[in-house]
ZADO-862376 format. One record per residue: residue in one letter; residue number from 1; x, y, z of N, C-alpha, C in turn. Coordinates in steps of 0.1 Angstrom, whole numbers, padded with zeros to 4 digits. Layout:
(atom "a",NUM,(X,Y,Z),(X,Y,Z),(X,Y,Z))
...
! end
This chain:
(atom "x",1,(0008,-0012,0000),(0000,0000,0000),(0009,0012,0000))
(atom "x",2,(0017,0013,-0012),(0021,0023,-0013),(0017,0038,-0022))
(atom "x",3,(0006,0041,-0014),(0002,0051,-0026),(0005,0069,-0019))
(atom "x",4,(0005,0076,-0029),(0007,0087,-0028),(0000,0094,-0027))
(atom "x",5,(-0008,0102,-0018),(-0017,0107,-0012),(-0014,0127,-0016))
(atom "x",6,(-0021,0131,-0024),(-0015,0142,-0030),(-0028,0151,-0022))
(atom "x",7,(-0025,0163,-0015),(-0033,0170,-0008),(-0032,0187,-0014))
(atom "x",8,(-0042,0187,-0018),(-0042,0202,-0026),(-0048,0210,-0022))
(atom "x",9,(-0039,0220,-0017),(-0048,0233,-0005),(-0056,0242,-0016))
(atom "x",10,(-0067,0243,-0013),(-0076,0254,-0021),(-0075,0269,-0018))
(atom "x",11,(-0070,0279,-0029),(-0069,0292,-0026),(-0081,0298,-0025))
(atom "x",12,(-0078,0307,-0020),(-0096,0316,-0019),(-0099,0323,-0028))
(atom "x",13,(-0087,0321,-0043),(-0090,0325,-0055),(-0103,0319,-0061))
(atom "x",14,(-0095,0305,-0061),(-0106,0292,-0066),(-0118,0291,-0061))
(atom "x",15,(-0114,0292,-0046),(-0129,0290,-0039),(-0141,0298,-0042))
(atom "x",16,(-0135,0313,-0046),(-0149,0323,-0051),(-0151,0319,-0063))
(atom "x",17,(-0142,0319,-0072),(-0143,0310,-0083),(-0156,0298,-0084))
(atom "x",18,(-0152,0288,-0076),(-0161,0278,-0075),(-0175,0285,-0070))
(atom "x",19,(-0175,0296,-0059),(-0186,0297,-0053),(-0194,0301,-0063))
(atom "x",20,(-0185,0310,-0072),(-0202,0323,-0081),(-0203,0314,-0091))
(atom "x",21,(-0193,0300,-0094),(-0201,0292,-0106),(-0216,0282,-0102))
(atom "x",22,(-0214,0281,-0092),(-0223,0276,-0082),(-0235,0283,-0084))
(atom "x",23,(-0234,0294,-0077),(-0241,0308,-0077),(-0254,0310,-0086))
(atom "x",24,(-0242,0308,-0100),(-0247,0311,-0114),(-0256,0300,-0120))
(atom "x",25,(-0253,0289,-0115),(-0258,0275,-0117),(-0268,0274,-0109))
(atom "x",26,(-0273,0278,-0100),(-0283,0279,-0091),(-0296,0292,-0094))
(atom "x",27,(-0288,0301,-0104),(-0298,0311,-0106),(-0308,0306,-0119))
(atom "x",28,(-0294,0297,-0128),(-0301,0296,-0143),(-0314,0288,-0138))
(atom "x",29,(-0313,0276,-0133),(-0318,0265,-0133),(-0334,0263,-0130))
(atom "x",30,(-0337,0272,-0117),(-0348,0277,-0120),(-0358,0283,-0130))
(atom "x",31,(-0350,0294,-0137),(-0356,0298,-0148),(-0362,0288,-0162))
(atom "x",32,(-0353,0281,-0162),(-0355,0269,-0170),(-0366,0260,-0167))
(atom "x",33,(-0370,0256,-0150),(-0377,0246,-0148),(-0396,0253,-0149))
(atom "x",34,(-0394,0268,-0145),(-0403,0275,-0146),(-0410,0283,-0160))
(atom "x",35,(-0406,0280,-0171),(-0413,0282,-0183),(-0428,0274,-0182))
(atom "x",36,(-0435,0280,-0186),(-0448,0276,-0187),(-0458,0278,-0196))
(atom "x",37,(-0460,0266,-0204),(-0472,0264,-0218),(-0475,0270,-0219))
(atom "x",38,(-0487,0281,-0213),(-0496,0288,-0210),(-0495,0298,-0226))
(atom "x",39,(-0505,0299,-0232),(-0509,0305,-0243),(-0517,0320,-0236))
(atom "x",40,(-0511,0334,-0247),(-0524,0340,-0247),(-0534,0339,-0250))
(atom "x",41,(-0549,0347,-0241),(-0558,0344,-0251),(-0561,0354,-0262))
(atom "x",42,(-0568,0350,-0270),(-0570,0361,-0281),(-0587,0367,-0281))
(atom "x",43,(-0590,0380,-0280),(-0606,0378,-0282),(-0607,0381,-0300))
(atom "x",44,(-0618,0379,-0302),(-0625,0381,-0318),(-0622,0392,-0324))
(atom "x",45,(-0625,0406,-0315),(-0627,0420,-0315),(-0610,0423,-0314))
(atom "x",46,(-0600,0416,-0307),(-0587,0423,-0308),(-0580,0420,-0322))
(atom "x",47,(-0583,0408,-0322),(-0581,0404,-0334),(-0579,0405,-0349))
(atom "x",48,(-0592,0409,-0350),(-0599,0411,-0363),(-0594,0430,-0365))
(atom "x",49,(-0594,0441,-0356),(-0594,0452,-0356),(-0580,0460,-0350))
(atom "x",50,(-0575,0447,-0341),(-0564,0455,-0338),(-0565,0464,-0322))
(atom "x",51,(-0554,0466,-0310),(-0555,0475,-0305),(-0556,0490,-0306))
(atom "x",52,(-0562,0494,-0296),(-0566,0514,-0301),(-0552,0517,-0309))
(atom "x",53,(-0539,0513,-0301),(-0522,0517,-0302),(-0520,0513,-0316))
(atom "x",54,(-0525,0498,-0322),(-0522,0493,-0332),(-0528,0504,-0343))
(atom "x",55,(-0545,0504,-0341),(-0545,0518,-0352),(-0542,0528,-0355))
(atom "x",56,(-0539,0537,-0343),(-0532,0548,-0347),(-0517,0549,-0350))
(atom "x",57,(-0513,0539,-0347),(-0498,0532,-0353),(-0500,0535,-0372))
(atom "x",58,(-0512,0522,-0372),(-0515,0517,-0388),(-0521,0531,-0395))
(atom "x",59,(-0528,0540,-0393),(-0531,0552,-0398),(-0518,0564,-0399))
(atom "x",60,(-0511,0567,-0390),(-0496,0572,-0392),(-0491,0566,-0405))
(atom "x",61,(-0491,0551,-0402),(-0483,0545,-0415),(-0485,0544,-0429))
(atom "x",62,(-0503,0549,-0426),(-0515,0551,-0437),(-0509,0563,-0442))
(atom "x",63,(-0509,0577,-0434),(-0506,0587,-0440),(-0493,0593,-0445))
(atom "x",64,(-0482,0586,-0438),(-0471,0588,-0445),(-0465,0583,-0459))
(atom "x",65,(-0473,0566,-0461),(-0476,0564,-0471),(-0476,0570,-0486))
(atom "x",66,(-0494,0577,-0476),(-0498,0584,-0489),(-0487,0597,-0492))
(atom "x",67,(-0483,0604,-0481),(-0479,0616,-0484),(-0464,0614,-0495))
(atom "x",68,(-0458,0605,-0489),(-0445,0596,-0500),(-0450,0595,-0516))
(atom "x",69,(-0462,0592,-0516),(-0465,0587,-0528),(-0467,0602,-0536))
(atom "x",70,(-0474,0609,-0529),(-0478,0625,-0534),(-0463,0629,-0539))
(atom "x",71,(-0459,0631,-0529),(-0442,0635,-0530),(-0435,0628,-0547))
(atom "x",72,(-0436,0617,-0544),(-0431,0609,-0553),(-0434,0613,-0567))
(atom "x",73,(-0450,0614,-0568),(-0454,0616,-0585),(-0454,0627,-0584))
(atom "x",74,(-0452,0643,-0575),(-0450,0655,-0584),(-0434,0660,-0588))
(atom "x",75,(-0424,0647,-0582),(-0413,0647,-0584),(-0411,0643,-0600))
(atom "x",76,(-0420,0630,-0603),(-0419,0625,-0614),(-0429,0640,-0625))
(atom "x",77,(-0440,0641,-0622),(-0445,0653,-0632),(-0435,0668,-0633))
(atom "x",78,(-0428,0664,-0620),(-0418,0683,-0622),(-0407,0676,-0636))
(atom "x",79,(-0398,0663,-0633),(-0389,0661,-0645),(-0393,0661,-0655))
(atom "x",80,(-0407,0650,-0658),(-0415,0652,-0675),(-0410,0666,-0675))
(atom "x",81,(-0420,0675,-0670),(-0421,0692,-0673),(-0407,0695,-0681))
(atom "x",82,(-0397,0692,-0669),(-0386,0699,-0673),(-0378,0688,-0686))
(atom "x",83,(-0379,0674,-0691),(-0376,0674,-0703),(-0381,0674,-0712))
(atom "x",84,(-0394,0679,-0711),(-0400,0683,-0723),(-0402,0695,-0730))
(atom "x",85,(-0401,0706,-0718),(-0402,0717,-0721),(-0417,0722,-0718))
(atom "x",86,(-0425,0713,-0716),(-0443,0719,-0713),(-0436,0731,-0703))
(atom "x",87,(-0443,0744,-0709),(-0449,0757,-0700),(-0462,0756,-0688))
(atom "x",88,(-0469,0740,-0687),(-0478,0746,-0682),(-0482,0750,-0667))
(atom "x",89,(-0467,0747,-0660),(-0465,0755,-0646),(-0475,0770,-0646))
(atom "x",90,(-0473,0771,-0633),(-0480,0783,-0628),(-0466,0792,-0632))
(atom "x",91,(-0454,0792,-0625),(-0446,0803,-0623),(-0433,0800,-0638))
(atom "x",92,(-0431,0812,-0640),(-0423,0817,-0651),(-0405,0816,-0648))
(atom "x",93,(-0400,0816,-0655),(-0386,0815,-0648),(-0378,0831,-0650))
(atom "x",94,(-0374,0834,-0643),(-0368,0848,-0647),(-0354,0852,-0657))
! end
């Protein structure tokens, strides 16, 4: 029975080391066991129409839309104008 009995002092590096992995392992583990199925419910009326937030959201989105699109085609009728040469603007160039 000759064995060598090796005795390894723990620094109090390690030890906090070990402790906050511990710690950490103790914090996850719950979170994990505690997830729960549980579905929202939905009513007909939220559904179908949306919350008050959702439509005034969707109407903002409505009118900037449109106003892009305004923007857009008198950008396109000012270039026609100007490669064609139509006069039929209001204002004259000086």
């Amino acid at each position: 029975m000759t064995q060598i009995i090796s005795s390894e002092n723990i620094t109090r590096r390690r030890m906090f080391s070990l402790l906050g992995a511990a710690a950490a392992l103790g914090f996850a583990t719950p979170t994990v066991v505690m997830v729960s199925d549980a579905e929202a419910e939905t009513t007909g009326t939220t559904a179908t129409t949306g919350t008050p937030g959702m439509q005034r959201r969707q109407e903002r989105r409505t009118g900037r839309h449109d106003r892009r699109e305004d923007r857009r085609t008198g950008r396109t009728e000012r270039r026609e104008d100007r490669r064609t040469g139509s006069t039929t603007g209001t204002t004259t160039p000086k």
